[in-house]
Structures are given as C-alpha cells and as structure tokens.
Backbone as a printed PyTorch tensor [residue, N CA C, xyz], in Angstrom:
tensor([[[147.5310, 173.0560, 109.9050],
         [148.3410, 173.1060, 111.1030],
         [148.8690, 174.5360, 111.3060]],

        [[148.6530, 175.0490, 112.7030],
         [148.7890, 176.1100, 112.8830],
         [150.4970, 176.2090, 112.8790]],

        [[150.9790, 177.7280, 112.8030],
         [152.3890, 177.8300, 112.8410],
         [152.6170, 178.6400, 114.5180]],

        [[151.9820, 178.3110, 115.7410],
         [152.4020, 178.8550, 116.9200],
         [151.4490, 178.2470, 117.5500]],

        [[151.9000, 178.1420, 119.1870],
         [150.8010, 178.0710, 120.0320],
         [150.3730, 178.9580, 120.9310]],

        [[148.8760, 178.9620, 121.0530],
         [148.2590, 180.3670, 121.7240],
         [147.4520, 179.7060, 123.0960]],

        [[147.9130, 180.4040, 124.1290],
         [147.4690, 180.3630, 125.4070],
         [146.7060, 181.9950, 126.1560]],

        [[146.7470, 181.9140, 127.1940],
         [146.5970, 183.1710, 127.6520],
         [147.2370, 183.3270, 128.7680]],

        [[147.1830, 184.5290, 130.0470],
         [147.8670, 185.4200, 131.0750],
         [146.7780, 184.3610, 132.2340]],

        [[147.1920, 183.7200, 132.6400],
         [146.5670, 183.0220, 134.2590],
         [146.3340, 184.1630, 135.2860]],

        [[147.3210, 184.3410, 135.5970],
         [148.1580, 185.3380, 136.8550],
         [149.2630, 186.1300, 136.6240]],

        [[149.1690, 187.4530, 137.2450],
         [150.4490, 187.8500, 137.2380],
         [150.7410, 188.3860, 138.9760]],

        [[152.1570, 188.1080, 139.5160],
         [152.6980, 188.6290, 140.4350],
         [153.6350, 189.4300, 140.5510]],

        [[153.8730, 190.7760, 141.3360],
         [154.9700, 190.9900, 141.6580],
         [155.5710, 190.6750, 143.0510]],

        [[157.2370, 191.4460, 143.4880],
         [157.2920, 190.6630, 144.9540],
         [157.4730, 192.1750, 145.6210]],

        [[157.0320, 192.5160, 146.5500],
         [157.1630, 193.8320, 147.3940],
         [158.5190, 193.5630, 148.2610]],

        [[158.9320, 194.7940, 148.0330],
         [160.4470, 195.4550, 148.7230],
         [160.5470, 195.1380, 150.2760]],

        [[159.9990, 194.1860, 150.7980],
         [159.5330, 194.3030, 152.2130],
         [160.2290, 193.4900, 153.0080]],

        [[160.0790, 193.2370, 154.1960],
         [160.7670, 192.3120, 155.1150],
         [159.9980, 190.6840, 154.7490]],

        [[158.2540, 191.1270, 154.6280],
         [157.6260, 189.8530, 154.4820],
         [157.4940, 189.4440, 153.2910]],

        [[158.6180, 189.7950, 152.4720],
         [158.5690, 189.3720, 151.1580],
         [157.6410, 188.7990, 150.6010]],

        [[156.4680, 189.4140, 150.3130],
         [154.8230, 188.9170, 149.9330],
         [154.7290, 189.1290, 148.7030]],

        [[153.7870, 188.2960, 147.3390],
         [154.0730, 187.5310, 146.4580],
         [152.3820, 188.6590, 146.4910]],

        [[152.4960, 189.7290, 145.5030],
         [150.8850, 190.4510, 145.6020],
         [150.7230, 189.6510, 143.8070]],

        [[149.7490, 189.3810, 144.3960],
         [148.4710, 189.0160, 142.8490],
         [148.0300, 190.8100, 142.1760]],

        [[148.5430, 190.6090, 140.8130],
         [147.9290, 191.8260, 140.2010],
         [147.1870, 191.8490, 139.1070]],

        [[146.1680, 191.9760, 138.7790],
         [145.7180, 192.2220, 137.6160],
         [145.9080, 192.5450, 136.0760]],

        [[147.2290, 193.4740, 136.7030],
         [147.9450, 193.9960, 135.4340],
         [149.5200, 194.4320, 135.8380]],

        [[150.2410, 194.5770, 135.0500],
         [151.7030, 194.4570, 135.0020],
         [152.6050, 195.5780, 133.7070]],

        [[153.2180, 196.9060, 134.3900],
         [153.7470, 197.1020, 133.3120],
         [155.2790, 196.6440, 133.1760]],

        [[155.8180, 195.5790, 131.9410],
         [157.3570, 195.5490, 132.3010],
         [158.0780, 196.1960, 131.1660]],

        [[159.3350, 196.4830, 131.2980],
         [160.1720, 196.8060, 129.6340],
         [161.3310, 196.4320, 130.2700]],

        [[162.6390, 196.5430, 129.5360],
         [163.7850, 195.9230, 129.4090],
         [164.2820, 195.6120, 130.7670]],

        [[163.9400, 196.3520, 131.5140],
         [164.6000, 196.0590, 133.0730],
         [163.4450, 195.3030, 133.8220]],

        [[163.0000, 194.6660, 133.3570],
         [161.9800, 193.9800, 134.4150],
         [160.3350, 193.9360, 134.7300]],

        [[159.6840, 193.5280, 135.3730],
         [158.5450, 194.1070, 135.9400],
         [158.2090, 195.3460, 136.6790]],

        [[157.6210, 196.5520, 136.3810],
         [157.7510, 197.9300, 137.2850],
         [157.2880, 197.6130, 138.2420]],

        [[157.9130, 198.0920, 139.3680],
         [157.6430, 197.7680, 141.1020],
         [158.0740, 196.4180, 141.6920]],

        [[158.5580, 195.8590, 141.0390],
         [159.1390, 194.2100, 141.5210],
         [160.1930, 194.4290, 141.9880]],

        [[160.3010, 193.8510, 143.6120],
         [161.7980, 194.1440, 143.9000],
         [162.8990, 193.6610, 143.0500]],

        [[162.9530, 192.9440, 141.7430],
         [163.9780, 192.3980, 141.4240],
         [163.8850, 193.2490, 140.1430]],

        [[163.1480, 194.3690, 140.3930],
         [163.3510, 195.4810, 138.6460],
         [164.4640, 195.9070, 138.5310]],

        [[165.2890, 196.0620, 137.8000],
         [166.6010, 196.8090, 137.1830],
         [167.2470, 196.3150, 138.1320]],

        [[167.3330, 194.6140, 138.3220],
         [169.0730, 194.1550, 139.0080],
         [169.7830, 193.3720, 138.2160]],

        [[169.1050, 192.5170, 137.7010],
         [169.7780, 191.5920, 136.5010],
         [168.9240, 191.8360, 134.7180]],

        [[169.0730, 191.9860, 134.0050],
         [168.2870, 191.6650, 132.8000],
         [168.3590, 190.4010, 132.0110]],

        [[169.0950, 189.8550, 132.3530],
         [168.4310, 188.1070, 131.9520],
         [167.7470, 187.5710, 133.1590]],

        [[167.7030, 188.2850, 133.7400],
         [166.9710, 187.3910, 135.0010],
         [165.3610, 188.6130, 135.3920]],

        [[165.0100, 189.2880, 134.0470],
         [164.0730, 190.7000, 134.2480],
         [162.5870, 189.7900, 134.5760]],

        [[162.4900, 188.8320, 134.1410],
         [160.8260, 188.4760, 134.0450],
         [160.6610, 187.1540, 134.2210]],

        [[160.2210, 186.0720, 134.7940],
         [160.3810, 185.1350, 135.3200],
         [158.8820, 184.2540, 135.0130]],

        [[158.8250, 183.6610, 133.9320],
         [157.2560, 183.3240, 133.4480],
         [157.0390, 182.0630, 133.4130]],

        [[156.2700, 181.4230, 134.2260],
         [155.8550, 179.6260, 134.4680],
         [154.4410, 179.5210, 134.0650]],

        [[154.5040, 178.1640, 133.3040],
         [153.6350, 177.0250, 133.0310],
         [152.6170, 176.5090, 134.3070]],

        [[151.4950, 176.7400, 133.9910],
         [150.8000, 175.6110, 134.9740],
         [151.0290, 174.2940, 134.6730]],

        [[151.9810, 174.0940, 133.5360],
         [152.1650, 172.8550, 133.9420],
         [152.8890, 172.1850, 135.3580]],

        [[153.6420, 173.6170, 135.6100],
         [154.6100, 173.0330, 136.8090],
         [153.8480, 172.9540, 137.9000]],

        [[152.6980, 173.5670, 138.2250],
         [151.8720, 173.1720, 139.2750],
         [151.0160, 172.0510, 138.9650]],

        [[151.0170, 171.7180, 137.7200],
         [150.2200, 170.1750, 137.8800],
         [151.0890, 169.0540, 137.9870]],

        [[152.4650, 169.0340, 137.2660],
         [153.5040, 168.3980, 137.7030],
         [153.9400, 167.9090, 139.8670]],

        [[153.8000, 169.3370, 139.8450],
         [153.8710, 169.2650, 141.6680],
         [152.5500, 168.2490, 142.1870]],

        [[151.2640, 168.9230, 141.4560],
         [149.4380, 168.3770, 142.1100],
         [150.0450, 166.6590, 142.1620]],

        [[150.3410, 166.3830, 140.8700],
         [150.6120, 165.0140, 140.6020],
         [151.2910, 163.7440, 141.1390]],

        [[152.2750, 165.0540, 142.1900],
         [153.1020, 164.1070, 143.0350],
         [152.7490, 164.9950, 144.5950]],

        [[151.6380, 164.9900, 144.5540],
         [150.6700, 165.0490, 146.1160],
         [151.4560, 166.2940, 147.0240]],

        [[152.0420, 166.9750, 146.0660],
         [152.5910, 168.8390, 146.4490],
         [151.5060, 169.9180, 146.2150]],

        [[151.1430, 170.4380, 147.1250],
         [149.8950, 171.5340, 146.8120],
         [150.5640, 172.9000, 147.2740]],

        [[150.7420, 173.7880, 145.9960],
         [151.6750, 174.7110, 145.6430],
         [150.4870, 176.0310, 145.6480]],

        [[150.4090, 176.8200, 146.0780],
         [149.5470, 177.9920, 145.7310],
         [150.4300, 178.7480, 144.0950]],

        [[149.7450, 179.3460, 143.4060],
         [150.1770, 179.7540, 142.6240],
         [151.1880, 181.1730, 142.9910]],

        [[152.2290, 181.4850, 142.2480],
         [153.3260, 182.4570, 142.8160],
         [154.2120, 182.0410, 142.9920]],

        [[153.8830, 180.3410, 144.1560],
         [154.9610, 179.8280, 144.8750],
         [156.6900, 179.4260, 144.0320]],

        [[156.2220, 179.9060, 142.9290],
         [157.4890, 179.4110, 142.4610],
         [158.3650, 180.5130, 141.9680]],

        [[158.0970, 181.9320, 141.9990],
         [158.7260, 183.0710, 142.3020],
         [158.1540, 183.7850, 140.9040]],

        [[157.3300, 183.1230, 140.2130],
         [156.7850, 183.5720, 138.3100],
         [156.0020, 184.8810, 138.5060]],

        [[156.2770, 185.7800, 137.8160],
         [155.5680, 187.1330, 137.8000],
         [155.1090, 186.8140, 136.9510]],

        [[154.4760, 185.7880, 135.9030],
         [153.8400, 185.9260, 134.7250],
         [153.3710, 184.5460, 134.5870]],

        [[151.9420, 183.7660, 134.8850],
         [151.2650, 182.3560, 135.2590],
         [151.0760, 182.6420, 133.8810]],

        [[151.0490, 181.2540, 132.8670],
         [150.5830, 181.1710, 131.5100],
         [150.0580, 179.7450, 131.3390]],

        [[149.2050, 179.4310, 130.7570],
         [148.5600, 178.2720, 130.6730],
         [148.7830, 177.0420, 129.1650]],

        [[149.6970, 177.3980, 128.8660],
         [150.6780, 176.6950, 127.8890],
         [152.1470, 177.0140, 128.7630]],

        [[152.6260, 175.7540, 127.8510],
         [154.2850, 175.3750, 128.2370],
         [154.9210, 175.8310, 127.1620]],

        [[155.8250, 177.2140, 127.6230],
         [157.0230, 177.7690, 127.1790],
         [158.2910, 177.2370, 126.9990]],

        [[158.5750, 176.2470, 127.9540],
         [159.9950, 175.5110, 128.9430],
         [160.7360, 174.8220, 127.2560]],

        [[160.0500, 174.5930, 126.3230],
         [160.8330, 174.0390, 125.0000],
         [161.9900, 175.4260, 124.6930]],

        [[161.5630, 176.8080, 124.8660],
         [161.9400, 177.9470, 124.2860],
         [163.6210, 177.7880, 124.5920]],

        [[164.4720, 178.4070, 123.8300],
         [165.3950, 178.4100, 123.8870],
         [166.4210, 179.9380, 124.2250]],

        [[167.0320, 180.6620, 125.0550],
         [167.9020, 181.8060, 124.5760],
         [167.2520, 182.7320, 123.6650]],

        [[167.2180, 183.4530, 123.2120],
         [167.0860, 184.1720, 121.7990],
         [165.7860, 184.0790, 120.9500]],

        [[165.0910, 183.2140, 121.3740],
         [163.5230, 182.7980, 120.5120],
         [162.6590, 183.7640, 121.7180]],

        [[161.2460, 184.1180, 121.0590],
         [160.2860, 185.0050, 121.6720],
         [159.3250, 184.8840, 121.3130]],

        [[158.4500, 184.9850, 122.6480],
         [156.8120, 185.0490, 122.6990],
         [156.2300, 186.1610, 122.7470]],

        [[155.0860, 186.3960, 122.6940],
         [154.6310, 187.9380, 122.9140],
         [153.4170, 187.5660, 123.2440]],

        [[153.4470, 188.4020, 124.6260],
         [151.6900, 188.6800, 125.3640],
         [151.1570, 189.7420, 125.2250]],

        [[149.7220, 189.8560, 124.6500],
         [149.3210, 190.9030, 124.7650],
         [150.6070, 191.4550, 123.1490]],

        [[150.6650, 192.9740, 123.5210],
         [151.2250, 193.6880, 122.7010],
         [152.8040, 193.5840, 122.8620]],

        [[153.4300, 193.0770, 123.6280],
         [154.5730, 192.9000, 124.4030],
         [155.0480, 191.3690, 123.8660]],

        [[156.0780, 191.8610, 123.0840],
         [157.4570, 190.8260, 122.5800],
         [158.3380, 190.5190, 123.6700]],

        [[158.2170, 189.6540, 124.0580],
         [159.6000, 189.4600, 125.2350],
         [160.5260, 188.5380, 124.2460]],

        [[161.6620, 188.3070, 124.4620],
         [162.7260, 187.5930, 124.4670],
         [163.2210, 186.7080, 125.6350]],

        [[163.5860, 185.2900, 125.1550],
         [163.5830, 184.1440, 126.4500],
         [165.2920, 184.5790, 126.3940]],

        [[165.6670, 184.5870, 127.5880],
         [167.6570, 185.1250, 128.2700],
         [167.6870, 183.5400, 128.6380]],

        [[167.4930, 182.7630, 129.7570],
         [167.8330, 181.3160, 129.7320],
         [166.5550, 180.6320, 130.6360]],

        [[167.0100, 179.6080, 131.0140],
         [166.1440, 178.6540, 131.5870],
         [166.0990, 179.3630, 133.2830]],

        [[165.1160, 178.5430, 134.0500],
         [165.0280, 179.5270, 135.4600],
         [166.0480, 178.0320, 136.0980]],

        [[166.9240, 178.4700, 137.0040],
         [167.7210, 177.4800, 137.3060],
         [166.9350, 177.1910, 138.6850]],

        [[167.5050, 176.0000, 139.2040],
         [167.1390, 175.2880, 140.8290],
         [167.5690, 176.1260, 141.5280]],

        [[167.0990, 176.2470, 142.5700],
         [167.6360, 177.6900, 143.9190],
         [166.8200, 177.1130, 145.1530]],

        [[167.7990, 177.4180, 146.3380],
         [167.1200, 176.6470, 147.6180],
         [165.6180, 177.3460, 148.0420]],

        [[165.4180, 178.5160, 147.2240],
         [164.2420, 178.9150, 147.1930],
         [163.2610, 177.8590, 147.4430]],

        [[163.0460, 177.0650, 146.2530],
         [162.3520, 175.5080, 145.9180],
         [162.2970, 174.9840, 146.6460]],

        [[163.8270, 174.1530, 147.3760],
         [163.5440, 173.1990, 148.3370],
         [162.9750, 173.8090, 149.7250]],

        [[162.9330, 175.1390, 150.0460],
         [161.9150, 175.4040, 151.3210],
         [160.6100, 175.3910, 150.7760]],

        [[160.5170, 175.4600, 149.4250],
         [159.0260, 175.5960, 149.4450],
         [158.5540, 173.4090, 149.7190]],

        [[159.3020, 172.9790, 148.9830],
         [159.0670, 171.2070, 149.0970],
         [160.6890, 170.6700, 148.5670]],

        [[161.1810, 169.7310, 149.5130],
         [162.3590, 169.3620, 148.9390],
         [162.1760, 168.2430, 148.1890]],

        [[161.3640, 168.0000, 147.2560],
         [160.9520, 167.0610, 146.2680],
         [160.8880, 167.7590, 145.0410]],

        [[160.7680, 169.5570, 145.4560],
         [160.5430, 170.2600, 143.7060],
         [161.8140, 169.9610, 142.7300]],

        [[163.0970, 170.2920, 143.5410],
         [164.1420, 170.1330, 142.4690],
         [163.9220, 169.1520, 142.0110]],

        [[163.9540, 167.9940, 141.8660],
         [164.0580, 167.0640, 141.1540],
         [163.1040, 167.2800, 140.4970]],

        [[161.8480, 167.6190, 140.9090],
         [160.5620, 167.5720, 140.3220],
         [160.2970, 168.3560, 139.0490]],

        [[160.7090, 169.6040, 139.1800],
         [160.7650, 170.8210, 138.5240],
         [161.9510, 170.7710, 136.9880]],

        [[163.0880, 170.1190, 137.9190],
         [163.9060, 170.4690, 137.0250],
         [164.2280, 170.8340, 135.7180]],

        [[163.4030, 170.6960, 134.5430],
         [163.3230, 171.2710, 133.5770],
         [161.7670, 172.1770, 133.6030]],

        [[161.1480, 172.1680, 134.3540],
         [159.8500, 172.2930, 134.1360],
         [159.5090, 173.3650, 135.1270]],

        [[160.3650, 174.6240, 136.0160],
         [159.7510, 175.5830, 136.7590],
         [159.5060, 176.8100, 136.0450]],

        [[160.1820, 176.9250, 134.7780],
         [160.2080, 178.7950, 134.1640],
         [161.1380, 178.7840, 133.2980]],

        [[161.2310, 179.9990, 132.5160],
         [162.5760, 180.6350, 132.1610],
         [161.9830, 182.2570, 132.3490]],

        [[163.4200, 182.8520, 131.6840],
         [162.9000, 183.9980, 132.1800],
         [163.4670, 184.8050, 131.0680]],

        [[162.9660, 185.9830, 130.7820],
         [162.3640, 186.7190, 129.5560],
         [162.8870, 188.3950, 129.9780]],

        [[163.2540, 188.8720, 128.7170],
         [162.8950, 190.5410, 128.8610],
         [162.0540, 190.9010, 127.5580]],

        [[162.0660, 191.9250, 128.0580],
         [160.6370, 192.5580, 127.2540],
         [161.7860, 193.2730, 125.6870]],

        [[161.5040, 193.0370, 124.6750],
         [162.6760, 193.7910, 123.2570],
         [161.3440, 194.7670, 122.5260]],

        [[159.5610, 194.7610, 122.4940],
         [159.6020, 195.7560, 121.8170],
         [157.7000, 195.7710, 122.6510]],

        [[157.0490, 196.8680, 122.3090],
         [155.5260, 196.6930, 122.1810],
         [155.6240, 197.6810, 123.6130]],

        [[154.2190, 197.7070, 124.1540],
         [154.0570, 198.4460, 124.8540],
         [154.3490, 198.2340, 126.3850]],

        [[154.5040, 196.6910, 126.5970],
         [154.5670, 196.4070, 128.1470],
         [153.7200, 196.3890, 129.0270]],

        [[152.3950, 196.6620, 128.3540],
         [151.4060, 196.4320, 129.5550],
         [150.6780, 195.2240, 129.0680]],

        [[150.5960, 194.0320, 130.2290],
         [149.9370, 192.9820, 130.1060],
         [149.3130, 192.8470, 131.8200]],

        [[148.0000, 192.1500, 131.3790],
         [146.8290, 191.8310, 131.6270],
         [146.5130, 190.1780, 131.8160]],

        [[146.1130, 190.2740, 132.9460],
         [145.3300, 188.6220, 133.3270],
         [144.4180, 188.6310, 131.8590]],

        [[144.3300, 187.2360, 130.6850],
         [143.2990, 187.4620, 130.1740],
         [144.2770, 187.6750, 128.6130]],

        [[145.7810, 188.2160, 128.8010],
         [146.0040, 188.4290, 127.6350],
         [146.5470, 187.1550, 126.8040]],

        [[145.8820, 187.4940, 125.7770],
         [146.7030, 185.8180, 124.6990],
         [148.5360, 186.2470, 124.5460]],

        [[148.3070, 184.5060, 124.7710],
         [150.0200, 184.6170, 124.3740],
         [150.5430, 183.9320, 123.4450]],

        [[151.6610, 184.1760, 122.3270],
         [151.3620, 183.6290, 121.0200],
         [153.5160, 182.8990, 121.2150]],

        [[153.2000, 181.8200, 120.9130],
         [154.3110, 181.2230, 121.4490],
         [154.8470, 180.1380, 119.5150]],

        [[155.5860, 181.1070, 119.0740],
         [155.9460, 180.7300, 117.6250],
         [155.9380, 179.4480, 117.7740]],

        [[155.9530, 178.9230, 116.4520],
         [156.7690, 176.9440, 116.1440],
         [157.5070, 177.3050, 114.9750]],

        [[159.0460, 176.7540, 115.9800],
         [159.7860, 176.9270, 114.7610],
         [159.9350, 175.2290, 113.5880]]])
C-alpha cells in the first residue's frame, strides 16, 4: 500500500484584469507565495493565492444534469484526484512545486449564477486553496501531483 496519492495537472487557468473577466486556458503557470503570475487575484490575499479543484466537482455537477465547462468554478489548477480531504497546513506538490492547503474554497454567489443548485451541490466538494512554500513554481498541464496519506 502506497503512502500518497498520485494524479496529474488536467488544466490550468488564469483570470485576465479585464472588464470581460475571461477564464484563459494555459498550458503552463508560474505561481509562488503570492499567487498565480498574471492572475488578477495575484498578490491580494495569500490564503486565498491558488484555488485548485477536483474533477470530481464537475462530475458531481454532470451527475445532477449541470453541464459546467471546465474553469467554471473559478480553479486555476484542474487535478484529476480529490484534494477536498486536505486540511489547513497539510501539502501537495505538483510538478516541482510544494504548495500548502490555507482553507477550504467557501460558497460565493459566484456559484449560484453559474447554477443555483451548485451550493448545495458543491458544498464540500468545489476546491480549497493553496500557496506555493517551496520548489520552483512552474507547473504544467501533464504534471503529476503527489497528494501525501497521512
């Protein structure tokens, strides 16, 4: 029995500084303690720097007949294992990049314009959100992500 679980990088997004607040698909991503570089939400909060969801939460949504494009849930970092057990203070690392989990991603009316069925839906199950504590910060669609068991 292994001692972690390993997934990989789905997607990554940032959100542009713009009026049409557009959700760009990137290939690659550099972040460190303040955030994702170029994300309008870089260096405003640092528990709130990196924002990383589960496809589970889009199959959770598929399941109850919600068809969500990926992004839609504000995640700069798509991963194909479920993080959402992580707690405060425990850390994953993608790629070369240690992040640290700050707290859970809370409900925001964000959600209910996207479907007013997510809160409930979501509620433990949209994200948490992460800063980066050591490694290089550049991650990649493609990179493994190594998610300890404690």
């Amino acid at each position: 029995m292994s001692d972690y679980i390993q997934g990989k990088v789905l997607k990554l997004f940032i959100t542009q500084d713009n009026k049409e607040k557009v959700r760009q698909k990137m290939t690659d991503v550099t972040a460190d303690e303040n955030g994702i570089v170029d994300d309008k939400f870089y260096s405003k909060n640092d528990q709130r720097a990196i924002l990383i969801a589960s496809s589970k939460s889009y199959h959770i949504a598929n399941e109850h007949d919600i068809e969500l494009q990926t992004g839609s849930l504000g995640e700069n970092i798509l991963i194909d294992i479920d993080p959402y057990h992580l707690n405060a203070g425990e850390t994953l690392t993608i790629g070369n990049t240690i992040l640290e989990i700050t707290q859970n991603c809370t409900l925001c009316k964000g959600l209910s314009s996207v479907n007013t069925k997510l809160p409930k839906l979501l509620k433990n199950d949209r994200g948490i959100f992460a800063k980066v504590i050591s490694g290089d910060g550049n991650i990649s669609v493609g990179d493994v992500v190594i998610i300890p068991l404690h």
